[in-house]
N, CA, C and O of each residue as an XYZ file, in Angstrom:
548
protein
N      85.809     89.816    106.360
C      85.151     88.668    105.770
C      84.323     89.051    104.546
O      83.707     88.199    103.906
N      84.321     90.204    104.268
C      83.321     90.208    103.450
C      84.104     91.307    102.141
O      83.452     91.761    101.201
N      85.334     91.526    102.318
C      86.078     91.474    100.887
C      87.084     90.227    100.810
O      87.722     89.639    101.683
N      86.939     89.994     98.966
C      87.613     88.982     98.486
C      89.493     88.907     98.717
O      90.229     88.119     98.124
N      89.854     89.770     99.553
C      90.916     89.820     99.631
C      91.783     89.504    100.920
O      91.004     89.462    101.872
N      92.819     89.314    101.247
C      93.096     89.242    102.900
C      93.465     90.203    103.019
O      94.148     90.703    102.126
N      93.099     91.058    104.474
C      93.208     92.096    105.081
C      93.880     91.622    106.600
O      93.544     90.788    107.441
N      95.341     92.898    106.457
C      95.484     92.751    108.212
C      94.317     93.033    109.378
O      93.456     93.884    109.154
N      94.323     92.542    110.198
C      93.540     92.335    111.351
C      93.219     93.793    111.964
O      92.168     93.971    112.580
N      93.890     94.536    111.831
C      93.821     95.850    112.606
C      93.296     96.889    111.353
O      92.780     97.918    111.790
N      93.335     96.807    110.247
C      92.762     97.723    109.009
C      91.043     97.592    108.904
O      90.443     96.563    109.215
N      90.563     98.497    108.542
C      89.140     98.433    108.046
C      88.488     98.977    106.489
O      88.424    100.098    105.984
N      88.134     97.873    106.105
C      87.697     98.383    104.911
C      86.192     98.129    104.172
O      85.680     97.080    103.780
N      85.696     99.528    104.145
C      84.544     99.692    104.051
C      84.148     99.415    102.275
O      84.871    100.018    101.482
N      83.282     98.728    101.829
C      83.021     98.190    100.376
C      82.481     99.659     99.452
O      82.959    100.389     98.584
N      81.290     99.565    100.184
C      80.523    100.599     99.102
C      80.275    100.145     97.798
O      79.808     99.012     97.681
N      80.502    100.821     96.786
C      80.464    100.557     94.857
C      81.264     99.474     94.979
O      81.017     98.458     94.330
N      82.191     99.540     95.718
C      83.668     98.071     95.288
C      85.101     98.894     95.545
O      85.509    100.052     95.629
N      85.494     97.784     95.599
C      87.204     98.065     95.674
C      88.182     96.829     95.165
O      88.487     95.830     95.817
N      88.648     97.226     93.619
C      89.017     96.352     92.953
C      90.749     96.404     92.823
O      91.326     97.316     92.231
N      91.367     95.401     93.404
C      92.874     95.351     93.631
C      93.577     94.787     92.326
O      93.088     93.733     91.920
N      94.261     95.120     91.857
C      95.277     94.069     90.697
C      96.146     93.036     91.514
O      95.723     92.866     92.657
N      97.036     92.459     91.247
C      97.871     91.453     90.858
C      98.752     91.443     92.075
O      99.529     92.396     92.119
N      98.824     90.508     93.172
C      99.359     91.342     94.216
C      99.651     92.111     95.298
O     100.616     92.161     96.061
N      98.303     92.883     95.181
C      98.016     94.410     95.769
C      97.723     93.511     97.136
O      97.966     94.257     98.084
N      97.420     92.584     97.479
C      96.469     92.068     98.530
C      97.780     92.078     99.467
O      97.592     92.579    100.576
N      99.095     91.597     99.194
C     100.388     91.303     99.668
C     100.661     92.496    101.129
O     101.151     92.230    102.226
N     100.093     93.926    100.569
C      99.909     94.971    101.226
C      98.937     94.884    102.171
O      99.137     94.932    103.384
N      97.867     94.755    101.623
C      96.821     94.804    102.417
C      96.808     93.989    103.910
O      96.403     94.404    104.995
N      97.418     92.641    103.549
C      97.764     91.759    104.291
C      99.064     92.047    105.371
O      98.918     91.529    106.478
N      99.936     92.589    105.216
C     100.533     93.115    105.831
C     101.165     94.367    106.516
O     101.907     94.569    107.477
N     100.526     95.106    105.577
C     100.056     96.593    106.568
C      98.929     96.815    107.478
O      97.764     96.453    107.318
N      99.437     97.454    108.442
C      98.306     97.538    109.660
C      97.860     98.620    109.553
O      98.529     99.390    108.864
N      96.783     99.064    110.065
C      95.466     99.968    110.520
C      95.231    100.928    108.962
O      95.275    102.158    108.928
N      95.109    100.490    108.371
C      94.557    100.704    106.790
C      93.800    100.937    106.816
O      93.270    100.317    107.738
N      92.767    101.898    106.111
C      91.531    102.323    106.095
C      91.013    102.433    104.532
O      91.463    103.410    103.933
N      90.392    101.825    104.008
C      90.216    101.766    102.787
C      88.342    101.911    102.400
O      87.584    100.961    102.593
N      87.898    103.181    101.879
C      86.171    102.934    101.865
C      86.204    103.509    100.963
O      86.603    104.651    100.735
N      85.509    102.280     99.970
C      85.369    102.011     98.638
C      83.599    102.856     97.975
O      82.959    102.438     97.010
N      83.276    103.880     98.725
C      81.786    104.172     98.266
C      81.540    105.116     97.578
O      80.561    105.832     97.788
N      82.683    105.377     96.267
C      82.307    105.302     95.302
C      83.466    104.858     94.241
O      83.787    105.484     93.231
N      84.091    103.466     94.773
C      84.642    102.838     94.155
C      86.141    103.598     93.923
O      86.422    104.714     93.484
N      87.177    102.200     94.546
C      88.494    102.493     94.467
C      88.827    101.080     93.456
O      88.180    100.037     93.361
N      90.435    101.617     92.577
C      90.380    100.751     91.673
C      92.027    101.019     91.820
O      92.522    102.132     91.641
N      92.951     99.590     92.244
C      93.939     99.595     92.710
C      94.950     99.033     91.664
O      95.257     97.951     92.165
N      95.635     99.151     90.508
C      96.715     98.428     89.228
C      97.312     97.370     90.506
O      97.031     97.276     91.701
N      98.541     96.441     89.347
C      99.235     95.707     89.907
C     100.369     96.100     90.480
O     101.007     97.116     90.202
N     100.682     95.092     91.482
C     101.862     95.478     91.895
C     102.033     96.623     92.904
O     103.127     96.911     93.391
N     100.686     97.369     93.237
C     101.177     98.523     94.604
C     101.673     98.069     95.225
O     101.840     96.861     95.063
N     102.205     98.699     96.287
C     102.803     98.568     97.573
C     102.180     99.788     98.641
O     102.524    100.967     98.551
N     101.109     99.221     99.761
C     100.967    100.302    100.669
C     101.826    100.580    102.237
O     102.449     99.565    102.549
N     101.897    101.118    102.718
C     102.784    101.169    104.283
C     101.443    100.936    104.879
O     100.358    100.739    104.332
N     101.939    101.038    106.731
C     100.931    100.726    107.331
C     100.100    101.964    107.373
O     100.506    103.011    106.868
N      99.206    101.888    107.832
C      97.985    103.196    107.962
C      97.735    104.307    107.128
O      97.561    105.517    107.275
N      97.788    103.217    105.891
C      97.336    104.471    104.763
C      95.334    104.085    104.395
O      94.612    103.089    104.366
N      95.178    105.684    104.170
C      93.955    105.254    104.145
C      93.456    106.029    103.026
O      93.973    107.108    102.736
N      92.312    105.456    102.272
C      91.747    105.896    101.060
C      90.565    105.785    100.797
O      89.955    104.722    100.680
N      89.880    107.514    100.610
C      88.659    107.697    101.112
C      88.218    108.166     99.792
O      88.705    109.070     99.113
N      86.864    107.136     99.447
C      86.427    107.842     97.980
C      85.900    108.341     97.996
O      86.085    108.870     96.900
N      84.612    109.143     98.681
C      83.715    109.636     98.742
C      83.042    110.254     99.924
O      82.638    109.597    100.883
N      82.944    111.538     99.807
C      82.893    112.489    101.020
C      81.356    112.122    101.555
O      80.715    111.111    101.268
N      80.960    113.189    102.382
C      79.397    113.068    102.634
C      79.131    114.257    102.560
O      79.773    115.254    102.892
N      77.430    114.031    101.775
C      76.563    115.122    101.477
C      76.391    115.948    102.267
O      75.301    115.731    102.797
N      76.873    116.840    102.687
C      75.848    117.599    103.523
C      74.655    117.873    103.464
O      74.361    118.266    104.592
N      73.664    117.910    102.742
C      72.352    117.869    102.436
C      71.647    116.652    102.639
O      70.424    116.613    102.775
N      72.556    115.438    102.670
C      71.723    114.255    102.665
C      72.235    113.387    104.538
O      72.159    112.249    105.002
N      72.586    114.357    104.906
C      73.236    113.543    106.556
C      74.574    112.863    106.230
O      75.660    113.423    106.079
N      74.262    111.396    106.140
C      75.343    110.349    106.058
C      75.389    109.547    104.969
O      76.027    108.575    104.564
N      74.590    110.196    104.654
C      75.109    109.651    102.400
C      76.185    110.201    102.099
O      76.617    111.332    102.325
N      76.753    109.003    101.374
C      77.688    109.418    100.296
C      77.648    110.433     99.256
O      76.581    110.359     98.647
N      78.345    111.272     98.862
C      78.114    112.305     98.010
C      78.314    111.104     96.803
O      78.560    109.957     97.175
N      78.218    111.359     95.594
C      78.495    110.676     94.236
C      79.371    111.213     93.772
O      79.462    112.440     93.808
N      80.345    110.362     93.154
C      81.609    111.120     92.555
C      82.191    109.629     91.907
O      81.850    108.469     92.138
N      83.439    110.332     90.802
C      84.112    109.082     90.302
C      85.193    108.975     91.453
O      85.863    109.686     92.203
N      84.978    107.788     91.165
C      85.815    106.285     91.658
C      87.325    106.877     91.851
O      87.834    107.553     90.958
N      88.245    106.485     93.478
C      89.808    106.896     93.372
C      90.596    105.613     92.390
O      90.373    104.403     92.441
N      91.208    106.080     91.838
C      92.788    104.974     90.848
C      93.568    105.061     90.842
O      94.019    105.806     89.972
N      94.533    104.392     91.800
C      95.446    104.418     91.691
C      96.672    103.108     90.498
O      96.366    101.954     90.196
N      97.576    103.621     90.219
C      97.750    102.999     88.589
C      98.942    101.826     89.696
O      99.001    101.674     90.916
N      99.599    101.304     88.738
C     100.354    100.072     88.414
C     101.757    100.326     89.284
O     102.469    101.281     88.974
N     102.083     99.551     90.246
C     103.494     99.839     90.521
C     103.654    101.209     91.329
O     104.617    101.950     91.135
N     102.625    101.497     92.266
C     102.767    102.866     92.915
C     103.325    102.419     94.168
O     103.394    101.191     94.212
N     103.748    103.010     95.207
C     104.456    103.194     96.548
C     103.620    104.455     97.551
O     103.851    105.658     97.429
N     102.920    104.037     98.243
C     101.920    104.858     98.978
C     102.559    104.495    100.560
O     102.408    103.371    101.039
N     103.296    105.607    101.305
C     103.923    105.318    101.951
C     102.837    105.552    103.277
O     101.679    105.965    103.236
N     103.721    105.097    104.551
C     103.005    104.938    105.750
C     102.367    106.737    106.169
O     102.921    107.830    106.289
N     100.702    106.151    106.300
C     100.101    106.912    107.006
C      99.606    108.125    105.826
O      99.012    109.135    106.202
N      99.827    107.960    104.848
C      99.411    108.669    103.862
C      97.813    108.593    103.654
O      97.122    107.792    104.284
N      97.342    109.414    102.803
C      95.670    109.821    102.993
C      95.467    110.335    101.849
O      95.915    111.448    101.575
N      94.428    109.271    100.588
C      94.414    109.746     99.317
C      92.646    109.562     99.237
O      91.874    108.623     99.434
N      92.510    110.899     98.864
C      91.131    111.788     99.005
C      90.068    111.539     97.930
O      90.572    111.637     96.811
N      88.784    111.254     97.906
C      87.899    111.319     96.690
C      88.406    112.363     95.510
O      88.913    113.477     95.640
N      88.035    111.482     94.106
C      88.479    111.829     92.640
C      89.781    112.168     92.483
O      90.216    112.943     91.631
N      90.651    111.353     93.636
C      92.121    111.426     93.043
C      92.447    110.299     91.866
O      91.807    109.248     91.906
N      93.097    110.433     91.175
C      93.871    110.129     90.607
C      95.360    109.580     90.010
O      95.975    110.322     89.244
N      95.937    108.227     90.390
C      97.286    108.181     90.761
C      97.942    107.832     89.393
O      97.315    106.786     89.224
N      98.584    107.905     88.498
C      99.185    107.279     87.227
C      99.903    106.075     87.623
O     100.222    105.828     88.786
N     100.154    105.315     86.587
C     101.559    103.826     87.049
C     102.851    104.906     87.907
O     103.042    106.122     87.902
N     103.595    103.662     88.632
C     104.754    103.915     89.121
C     104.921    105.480     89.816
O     105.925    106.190     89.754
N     103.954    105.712     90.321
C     104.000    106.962     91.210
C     104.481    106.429     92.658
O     104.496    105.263     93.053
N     104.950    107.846     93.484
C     105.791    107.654     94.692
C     104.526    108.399     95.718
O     104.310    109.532     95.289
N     103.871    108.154     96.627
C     103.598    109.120     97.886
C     104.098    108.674     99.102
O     104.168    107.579     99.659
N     104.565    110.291     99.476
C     105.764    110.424    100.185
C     104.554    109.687    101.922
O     103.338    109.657    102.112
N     105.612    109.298    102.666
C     105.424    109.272    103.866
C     104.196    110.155    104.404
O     104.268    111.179    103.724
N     102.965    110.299    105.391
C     101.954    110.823    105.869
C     101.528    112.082    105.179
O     101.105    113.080    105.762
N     101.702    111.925    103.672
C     100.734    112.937    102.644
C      99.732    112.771    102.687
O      99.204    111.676    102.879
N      99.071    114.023    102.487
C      97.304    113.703    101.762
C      97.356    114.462    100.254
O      97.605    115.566     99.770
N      96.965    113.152     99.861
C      96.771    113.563     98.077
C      95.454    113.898     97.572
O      94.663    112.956     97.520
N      94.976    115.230     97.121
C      94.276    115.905     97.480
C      93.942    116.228     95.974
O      92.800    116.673     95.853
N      94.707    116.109     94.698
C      94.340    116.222     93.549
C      95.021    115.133     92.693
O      95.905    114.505     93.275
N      94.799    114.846     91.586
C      95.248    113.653     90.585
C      96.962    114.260     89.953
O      97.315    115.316     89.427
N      97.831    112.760     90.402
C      99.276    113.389     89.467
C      99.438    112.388     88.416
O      98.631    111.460     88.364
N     100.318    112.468     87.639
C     100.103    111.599     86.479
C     101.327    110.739     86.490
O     102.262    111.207     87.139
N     101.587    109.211     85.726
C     102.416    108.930     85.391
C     104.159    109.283     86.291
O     104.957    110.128     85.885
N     104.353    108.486     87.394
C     106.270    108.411     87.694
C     106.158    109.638     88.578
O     107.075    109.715     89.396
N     105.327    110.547     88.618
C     105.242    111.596     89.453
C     105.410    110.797     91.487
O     104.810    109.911     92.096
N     106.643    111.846     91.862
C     107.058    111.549     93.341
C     106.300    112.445     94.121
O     106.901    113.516     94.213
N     105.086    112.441     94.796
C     104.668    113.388     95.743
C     104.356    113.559     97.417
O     104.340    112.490     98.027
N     104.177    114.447     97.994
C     104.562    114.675     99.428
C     104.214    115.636    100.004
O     104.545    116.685     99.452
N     103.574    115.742    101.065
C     103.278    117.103    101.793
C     101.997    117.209    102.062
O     101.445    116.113    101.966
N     101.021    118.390    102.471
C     100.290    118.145    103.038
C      99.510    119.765    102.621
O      99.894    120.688    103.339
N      98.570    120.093    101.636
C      98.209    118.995    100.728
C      99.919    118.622    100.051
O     100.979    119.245    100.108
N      99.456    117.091     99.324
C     100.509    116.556     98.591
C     100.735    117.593     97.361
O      99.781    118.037     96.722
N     101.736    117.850     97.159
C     102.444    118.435     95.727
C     103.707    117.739     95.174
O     104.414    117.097     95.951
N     104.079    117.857     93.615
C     104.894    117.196     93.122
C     106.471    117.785     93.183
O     106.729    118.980     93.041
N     107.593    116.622     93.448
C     108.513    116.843     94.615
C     109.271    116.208     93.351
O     110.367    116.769     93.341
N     109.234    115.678     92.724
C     109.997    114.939     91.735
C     109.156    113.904     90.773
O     107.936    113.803     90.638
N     110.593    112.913     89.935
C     109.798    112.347     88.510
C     110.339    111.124     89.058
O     111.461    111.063     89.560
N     109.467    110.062     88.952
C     110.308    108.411     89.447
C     110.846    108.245     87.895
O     110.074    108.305     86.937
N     111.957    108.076     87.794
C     112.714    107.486     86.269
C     112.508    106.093     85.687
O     112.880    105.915     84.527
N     112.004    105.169     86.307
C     112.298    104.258     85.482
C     112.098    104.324     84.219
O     111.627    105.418     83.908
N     112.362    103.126     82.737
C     112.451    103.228     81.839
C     111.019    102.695     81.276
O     110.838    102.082     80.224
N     109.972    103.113     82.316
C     108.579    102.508     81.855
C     108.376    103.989     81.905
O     108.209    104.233     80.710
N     108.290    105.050     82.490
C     108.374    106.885     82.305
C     109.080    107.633     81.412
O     108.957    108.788     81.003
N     109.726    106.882     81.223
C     110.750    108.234     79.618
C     110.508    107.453     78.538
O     111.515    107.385     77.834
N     109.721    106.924     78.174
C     109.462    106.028     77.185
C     110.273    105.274     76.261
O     109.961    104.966     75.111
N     111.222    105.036     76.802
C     112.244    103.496     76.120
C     111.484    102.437     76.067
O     111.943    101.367     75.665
């Protein structure tokens, strides 16, 4: 109730700074289950993602020095047209470019850029998504 978006019933998503979806993105939200999404220090989602069920995206670790504070850090982004597959786990100050792939129950653990396909655990890059929005036609 208290994000602007519809969320399946079984997902939880924690606000924090915000968590700002593009065009769409809610389509996921709404129909993937047990999602975990905590926005405290701001997640920022392009149009058109697509998430599986139980992916979860954590922006911001905790201090150890401060108990159960949030550490401060920039904001996770994921770009335009990405595919974040089921059960996957994308980590504070990642970074996703447009039209990126994560593979099935990865944790993405550093920023990939642009059409990049990744997977594994930590996630590493496995391939290039082609469309003709990546080779620049």
């Amino acid at each position: 109730a208290k994000v602007p978006f519809q969320v399946h019933f079984t997902s939880t998503v924690v606000v924090g700074k915000g968590i700002y979806i593009g065009r769409n993105v809610w389509k996921s939200f709404a129909l993937s289950s047990g999602c975990y999404i905590q926005g405290g220090n701001g997640v920022y989602i392009g149009d058109d993602t697509l998430f599986g069920p139980g992916v979860k995206i954590i922006s911001a670790n905790h201090d150890p020095n401060k108990g159960m504070l949030w550490a401060e850090g920039p904001p996770v982004r994921i770009g335009r047209r990405c595919w974040i597959g089921a059960n996957a786990v994308i980590l504070p100050e990642v970074k996703l470019g447009d039209d990126c792939i994560v593979g099935a129950g990865s944790v993405v653990t550093k920023s990939f850029p642009s059409c990049s396909i990744v997977a594994g655990n930590p996630a590493i890059l496995i391939g290039r998504n082609p469309p003709l929005k990546c080779d620049g036609s």
